[in-house]
C-alpha positions as CSV (number, residue, x, y, z in Angstrom):
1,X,142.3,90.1,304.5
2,X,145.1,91.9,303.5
3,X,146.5,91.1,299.8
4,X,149.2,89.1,299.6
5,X,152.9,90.8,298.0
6,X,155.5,89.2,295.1
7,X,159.0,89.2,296.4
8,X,161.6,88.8,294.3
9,X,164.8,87.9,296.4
10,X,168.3,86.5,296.7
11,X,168.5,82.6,297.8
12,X,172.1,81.1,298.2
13,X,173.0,81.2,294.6
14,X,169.7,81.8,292.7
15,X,166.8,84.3,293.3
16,X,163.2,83.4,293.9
17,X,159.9,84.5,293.3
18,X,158.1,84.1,296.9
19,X,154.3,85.4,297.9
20,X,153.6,86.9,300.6
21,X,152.9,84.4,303.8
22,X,153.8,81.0,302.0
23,X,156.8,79.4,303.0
24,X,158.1,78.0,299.9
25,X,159.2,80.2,297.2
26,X,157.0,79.8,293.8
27,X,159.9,79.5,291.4
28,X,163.4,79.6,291.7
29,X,165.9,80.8,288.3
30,X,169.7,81.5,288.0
31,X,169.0,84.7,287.4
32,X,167.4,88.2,288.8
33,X,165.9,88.9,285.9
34,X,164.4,86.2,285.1
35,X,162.5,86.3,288.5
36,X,161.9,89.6,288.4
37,X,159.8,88.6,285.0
38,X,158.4,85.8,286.5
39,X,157.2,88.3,289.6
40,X,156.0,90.8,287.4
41,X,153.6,88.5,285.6
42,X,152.7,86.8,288.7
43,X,152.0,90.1,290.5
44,X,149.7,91.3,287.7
45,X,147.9,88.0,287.5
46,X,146.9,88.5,290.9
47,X,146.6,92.5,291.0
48,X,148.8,93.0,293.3
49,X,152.6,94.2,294.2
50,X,155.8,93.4,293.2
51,X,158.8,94.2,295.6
52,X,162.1,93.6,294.4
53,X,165.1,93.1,296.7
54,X,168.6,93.5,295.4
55,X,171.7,91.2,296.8
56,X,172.0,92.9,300.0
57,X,168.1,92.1,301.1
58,X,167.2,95.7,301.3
59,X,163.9,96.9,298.6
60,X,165.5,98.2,295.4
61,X,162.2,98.7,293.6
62,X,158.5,98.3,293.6
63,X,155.9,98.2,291.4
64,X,152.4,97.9,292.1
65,X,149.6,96.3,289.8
66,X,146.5,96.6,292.0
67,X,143.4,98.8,291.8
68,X,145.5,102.2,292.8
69,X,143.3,105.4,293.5
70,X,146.3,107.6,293.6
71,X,148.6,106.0,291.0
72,X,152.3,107.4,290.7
73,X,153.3,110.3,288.0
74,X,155.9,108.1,286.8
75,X,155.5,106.0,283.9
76,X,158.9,103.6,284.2
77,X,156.8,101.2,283.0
């Protein structure tokens, strides 16, 4: 079984947190930030990757909170 991914993404006027292969979105805020804070915990809870998308849909960032072998160089955060 694959493990499952945090999206953070637009949704009409608000942005939700949604995992991976559910259909309903875990929480829904006014705001990007406050999903992507919302994600970010979530995605550490459960070891596992956040994705961000920006208005347009398309992946702005990711971040990954898993059990990484061959973790990045950078240290954004």
């Amino acid at each position: 079984m694959s493990k499952k991914t945090v999206h953070v993404t637009r949704n009409n006027d608000n942005w939700q947190v949604k995992i991976s292969g559910n259909e309903r979105a875990s929480n829904v805020t006014p705001t990007q930030k406050g999903a992507i804070d919302i994600g970010r915990q979530r995605a550490r809870d459960m070891n596992t990757e956040l994705v961000i998308h920006g208005r347009d849909g398309k992946i702005r960032d990711k971040d990954s909170y898993g059990n990484d072998p061959c973790p990045p160089k950078d240290k954004k955060n």
